[in-house]
N, C-alpha and C positions, 0 to 999 in steps of 0.2 A: 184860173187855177194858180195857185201860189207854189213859191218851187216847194215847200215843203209833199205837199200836194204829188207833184210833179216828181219828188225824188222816191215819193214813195210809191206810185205805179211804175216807174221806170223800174222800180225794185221787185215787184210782184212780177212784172214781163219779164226779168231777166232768170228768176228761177222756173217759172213757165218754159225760157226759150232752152234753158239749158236740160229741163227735164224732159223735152221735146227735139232733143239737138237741133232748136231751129239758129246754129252758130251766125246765121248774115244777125236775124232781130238779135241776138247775142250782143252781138259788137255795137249797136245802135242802140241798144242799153249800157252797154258801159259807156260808151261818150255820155248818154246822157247824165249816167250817173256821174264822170267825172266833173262834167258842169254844173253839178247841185254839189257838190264837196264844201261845208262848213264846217266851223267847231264843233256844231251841236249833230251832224251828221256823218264825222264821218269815219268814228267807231264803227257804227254800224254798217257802212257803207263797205270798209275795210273786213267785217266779218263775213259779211254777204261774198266778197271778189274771195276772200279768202275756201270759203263753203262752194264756192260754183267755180273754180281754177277760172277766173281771171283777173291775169295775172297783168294788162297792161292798170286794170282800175285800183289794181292792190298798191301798184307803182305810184300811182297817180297820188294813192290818200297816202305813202308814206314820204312821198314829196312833201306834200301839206304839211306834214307832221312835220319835218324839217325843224319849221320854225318853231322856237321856243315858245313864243304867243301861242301858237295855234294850239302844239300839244300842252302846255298849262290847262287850258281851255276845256281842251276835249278828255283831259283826265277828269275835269269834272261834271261830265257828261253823262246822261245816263246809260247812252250805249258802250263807254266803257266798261263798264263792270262785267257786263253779255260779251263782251267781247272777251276778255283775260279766262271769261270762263270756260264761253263758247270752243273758243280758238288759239289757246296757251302760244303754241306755235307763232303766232303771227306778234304776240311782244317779242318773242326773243327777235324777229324779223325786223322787229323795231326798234329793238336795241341796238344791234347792229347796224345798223341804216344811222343811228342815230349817235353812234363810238367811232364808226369808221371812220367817216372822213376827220373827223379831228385826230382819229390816231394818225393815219395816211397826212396830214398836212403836216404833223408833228414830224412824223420820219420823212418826207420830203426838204423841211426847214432844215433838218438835223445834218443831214447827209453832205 
């Protein structure tokens, strides 16, 4: 099985576990998921933690997204668009994640 494979049963199990409050397979889908996190996955990945409140895998894809590679990348992605649509919420979450610390190291230098 290939991770794509791999990222997308961890993904079926994880709204199964969450529709079933089975929270222990819960958490054991989100690692898995945070270890399949690509370019090309992980809009979606991010709209799924976003849909199912969790919120350590949400952290994890807006780490990713950090980098200026990755989110170039994953903008043009097909799960971003499902995503902006999906899940409005979660750019603005993005935006900030992605202003703040340049404003914060800006007022840290200033001060």
């Amino acid at each position: 099985m290939d991770q794509h494979e791999e990222s997308a049963m961890a993904q079926h199990r994880l709204v199964a576990a969450d529709r079933y409050a089975l929270e222990r397979l819960k958490l054991i889908c989100e690692e898995e998921l945070c270890n399949c996190i690509d370019t090309s996955s992980v809009a979606t990945i991010l709209a799924l933690a976003e849909q199912h409140h969790c919120h350590e895998l949400k952290a994890a894809c807006l780490v990713f997204l950090s980098s200026p590679n990755n989110l170039d990348a994953a903008i043009e992605s097909e799960g971003f668009e499902f995503l902006t649509k999906s899940c409005p919420g979660v750019i603005k979450d993005l935006l900030k994640s992605q202003v703040a610390p340049s404003i914060l190291g800006k007022r840290k230098s200033g001060a």
